[in-house]
N, C-alpha and C positions, 0 to 999 in steps of 0.2 A: 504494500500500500504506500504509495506514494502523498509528502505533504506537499502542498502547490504552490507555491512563492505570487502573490499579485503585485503586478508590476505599478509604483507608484514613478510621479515625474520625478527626475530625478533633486533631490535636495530639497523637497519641500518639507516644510520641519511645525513639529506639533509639540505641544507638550502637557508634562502633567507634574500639579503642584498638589503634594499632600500637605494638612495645615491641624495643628490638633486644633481641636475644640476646648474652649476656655472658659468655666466658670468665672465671670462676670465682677464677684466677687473675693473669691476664696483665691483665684488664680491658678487651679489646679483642674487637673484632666477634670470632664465628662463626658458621660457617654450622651451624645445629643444628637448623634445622629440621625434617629428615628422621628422624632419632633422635625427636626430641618428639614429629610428629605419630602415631610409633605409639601414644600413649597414647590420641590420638584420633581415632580412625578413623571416618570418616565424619560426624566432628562439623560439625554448621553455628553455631559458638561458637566452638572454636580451630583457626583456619585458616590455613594459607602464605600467603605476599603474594608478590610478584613477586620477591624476592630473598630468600636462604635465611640471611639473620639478621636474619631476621623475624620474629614472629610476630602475626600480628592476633587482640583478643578482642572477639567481635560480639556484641552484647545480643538477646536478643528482643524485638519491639516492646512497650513499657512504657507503661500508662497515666498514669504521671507520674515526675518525679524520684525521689522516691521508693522506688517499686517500680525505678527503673532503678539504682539504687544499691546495693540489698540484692542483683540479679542480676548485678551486674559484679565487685562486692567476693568475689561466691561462685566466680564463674569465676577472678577472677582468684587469689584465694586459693590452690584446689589447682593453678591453674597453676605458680605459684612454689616449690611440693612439686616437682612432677615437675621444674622445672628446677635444681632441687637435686639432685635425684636422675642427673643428667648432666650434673654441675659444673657448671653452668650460673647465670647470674643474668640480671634482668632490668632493664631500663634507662629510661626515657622522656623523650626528648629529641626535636626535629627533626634532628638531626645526631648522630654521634658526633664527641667532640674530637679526638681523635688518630689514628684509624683513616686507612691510606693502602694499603690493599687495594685492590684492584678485587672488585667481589660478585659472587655466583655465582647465579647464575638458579633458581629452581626448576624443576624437571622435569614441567611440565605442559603441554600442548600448547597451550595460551594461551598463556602466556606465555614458550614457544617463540618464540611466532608474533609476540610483540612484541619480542621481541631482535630477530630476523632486521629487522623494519622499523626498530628505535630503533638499531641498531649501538652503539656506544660509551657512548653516554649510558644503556642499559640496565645497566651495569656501573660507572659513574662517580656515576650517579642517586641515593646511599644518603642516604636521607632518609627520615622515619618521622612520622605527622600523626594529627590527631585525626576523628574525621568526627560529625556528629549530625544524625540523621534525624527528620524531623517529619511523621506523617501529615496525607494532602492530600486532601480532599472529592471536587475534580474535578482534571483536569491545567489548564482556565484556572485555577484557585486557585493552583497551583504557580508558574505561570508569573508568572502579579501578584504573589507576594510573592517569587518568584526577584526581579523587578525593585524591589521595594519594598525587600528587604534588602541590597542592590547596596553601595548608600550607608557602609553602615554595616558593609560587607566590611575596609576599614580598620582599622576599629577592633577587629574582632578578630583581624588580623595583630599586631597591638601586645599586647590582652590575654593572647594565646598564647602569645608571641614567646617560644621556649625552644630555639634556634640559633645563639646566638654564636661557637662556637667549629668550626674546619674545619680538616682536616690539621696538626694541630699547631699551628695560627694563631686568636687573638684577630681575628677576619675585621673588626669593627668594626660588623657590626650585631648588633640584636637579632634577629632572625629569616632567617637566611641561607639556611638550606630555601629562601625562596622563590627566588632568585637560582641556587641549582640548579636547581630546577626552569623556571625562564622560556624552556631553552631546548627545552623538551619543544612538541610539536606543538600540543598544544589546553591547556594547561596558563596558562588567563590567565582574565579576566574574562568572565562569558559575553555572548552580545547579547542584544538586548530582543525578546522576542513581543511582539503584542498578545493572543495565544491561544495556543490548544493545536494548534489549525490552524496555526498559523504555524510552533512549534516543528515539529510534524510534515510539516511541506512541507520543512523546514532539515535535519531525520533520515531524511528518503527521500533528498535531493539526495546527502548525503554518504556516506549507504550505496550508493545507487547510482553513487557517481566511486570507491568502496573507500577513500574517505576512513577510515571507520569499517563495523565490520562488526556491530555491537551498542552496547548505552547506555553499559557499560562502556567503552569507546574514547573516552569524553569527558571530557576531567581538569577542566573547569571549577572556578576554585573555589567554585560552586555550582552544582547541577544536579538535574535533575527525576529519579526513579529510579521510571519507571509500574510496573515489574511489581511493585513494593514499594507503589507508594503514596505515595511518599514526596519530600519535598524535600532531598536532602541539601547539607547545609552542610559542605565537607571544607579549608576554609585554614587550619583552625587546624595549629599544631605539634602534635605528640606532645605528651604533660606526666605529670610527674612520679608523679602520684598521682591514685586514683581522684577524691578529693574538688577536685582542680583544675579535671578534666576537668567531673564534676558542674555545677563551678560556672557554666562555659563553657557546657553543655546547659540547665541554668538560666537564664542569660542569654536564651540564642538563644530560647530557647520563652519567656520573656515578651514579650520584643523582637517576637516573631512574631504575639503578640498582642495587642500595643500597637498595632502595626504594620495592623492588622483593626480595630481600634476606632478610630481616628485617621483613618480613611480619609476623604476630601472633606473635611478641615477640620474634622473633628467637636468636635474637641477641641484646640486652640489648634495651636502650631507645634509640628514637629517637630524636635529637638534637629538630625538630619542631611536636608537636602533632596538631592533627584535633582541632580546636578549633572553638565557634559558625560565624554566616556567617557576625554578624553586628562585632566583634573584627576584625573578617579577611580580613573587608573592610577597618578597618579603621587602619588599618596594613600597604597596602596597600598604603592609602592616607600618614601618616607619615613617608614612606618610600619615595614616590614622594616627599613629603616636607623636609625633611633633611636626605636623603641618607641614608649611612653609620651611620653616627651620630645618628641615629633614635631609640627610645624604642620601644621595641615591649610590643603587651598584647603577654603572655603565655599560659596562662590558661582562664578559667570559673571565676575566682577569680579576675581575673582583674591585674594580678602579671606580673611586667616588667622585661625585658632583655635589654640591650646592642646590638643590630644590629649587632657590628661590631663582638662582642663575638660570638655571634650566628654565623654569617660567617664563624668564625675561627674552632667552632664546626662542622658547618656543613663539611665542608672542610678537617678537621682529620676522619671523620665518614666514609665518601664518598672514600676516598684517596685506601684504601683497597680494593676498589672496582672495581678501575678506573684500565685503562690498563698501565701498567708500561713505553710503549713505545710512546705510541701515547694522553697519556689523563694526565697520571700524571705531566709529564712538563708542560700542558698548567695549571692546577690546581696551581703548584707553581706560575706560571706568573700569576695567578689569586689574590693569597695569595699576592704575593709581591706588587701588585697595592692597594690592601686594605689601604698598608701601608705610600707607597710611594704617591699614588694621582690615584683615579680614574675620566673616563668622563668627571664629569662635574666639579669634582676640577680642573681638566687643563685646561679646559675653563677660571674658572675663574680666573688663576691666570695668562694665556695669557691679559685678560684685566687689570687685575690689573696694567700689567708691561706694558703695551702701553694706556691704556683709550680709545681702540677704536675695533669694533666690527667687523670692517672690518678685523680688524688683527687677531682675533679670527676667523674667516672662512679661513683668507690665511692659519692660523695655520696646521689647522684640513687639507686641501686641501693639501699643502705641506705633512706632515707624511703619507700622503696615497701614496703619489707618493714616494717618500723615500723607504717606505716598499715593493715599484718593482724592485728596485734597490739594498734592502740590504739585508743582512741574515733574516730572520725570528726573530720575540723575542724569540720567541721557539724552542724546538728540538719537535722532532718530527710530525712537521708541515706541513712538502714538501712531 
């Protein structure tokens, strides 16, 4: 049995922002899912996620940053109406700080059916990410730059990183989401095709042992998504504000283009080369664990870089790439946060100047609401 790849245009890009749900007061999880989604019923835009202080907002597929910017800022605008309207606030973090609940599952027969098999880590799991979808020609095309962006999966662990804080604890990295998650089944780096035959020999095998019973069943932090078209890239954290996330979809979709024009050496070195699978995990982990600040391995030799260098490489390499109107501003606002404080430095330096974690949620909750109200950080946003 064959899975079918639909062919989307090429690089039109979509995305999806999870946002916990905020007690109004307390400033702690709830589960409010239920109440909210009767505003929208049968929407495929604001949807439940696996756990019920959640809530996810999905873009339509967008012919560029631009246009995905004016459609996310509109969703998410009267979203933060209606969750006013059930005391409610909204939050964008990979973690809550102080939350020591166990979460409550949504009531849909999915994700029934993934409690019954996750047991305990279905309820302990509360972690919230960013996702950004790139349309893909063919599914070989998927798969070549699933493995062409592999590399370079590190490095937006770090520019993401907006998870410091856990249970009441300064955890010590910047992206701790991922360390919950690692102990989830499929939940790591994916492996290489050389094709779409290959991936599809790997999606019957595992459908046929009930490994996986659909695409969804695969957490990778990137993976092919046929019936969309799409390649989606899902490691990034949650993040604060639409114009964050933007800038993140920005990245990815130069990078992804860069990444096509550079191919066989076209065009000198690439800032991150393919390196083996156990460096690139543990690439990966030192990026969750100190961001920006992080050494990378390089090569086979075991030979380190500077993160943040790397960053700034990659970022001149890509820049030429990027569209002048609608990608390169959000790059610079990407560049300038390297420097000034990204994620999860503002977190922590919200507690440092209060000592208290609550105030680090009003924080984050406050600049989202702000950013319905003010200019964009960005030009070419709206």
């Amino acid at each position: 049995m064959s899975i079918e790849f639909h062919p989307s245009d090429g690089f039109t890009v979509g995305m999806e922002m999870e946002f916990q749900l905020i007690d109004e007061k307390t400033l702690d999880l709830v589960d409010g899912i239920m109440p909210l989604m009767e505003f929208y019923p049968g929407s495929i835009n604001i949807k439940p996620e696996f756990i019920q202080n959640t809530v996810e907002v999905a873009s339509r597929p967008c012919r560029d940053i631009a246009e995905l910017g004016s459609h996310m800022r509109s969703l998410i605008s009267e979203l933060l109406d209606r969750c006013g309207e059930l005391d409610m606030q909204l939050c964008g973090a990979g973690t809550h700080p102080f939350c020591k609940r166990m979460a409550a599952i949504t009531p849909q027969a999915r994700y029934q059916a993934m409690e019954r098999l996750a047991g305990l880590l279905s309820h302990s799991q509360i972690t919230f990410a960013t996702h950004v979808h790139l349309g893909m020609p063919s599914g070989d095309e998927a798969v070549r730059l699933m493995h062409e962006l592999k590399a370079y999966l590190p490095l937006l662990v770090a520019l993401s990183a907006n998870s410091p804080f856990w249970y009441d604890n300064d955890t010590g990295f910047a992206a701790y989401r991922h360390r919950i998650l690692a102990a989830s089944r499929s939940y790591d780096l994916p492996p290489d095709f050389t094709d779409w035959s290959g991936f599809q020999l790997f999606f019957n095998t595992m459908q046929h042992a009930r490994v996986i019973e659909g695409i969804n069943d695969i957490h990778w932090y990137i993976r092919p998504r046929p019936h969309l078209g799409t390649l989606e890239i899902q490691i990034m954290d949650a993040q604060a504000t639409i114009s964050e996330a933007l800038a993140l979809a920005a990245f990815i979709r130069a990078l992804a283009v860069y990444l096509q024009n550079t191919r066989d050496g076209q065009q000198g070195e690439r800032p991150l080369q393919s390196i083996s699978w156990w460096s690139l995990k543990d690439n990966c982990f030192i990026a969750s664990r100190f961001g920006i600040d992080a050494q990378f391995i390089i090569n086979e030799k075991g030979d380190l870089a500077k993160l943040k260098d790397i960053a700034f490489s990659t970022l001149e390499a890509i820049s030429p790439h990027a569209d002048p109107v609608t990608e390169r501003p959000h790059l610079d606002h990407l560049r300038e946060r390297i420097d000034s404080g990204l994620p999860y430095e503002l977190q922590r330096a919200v507690f440092r100047n209060t000592g208290a974690f609550e105030e680090v949620v009003q924080s984050l909750a406050e600049v989202l609401k702000r950013e319905k109200t003010e200019m964009p950080a960005c030009a070419g946003g709206n």
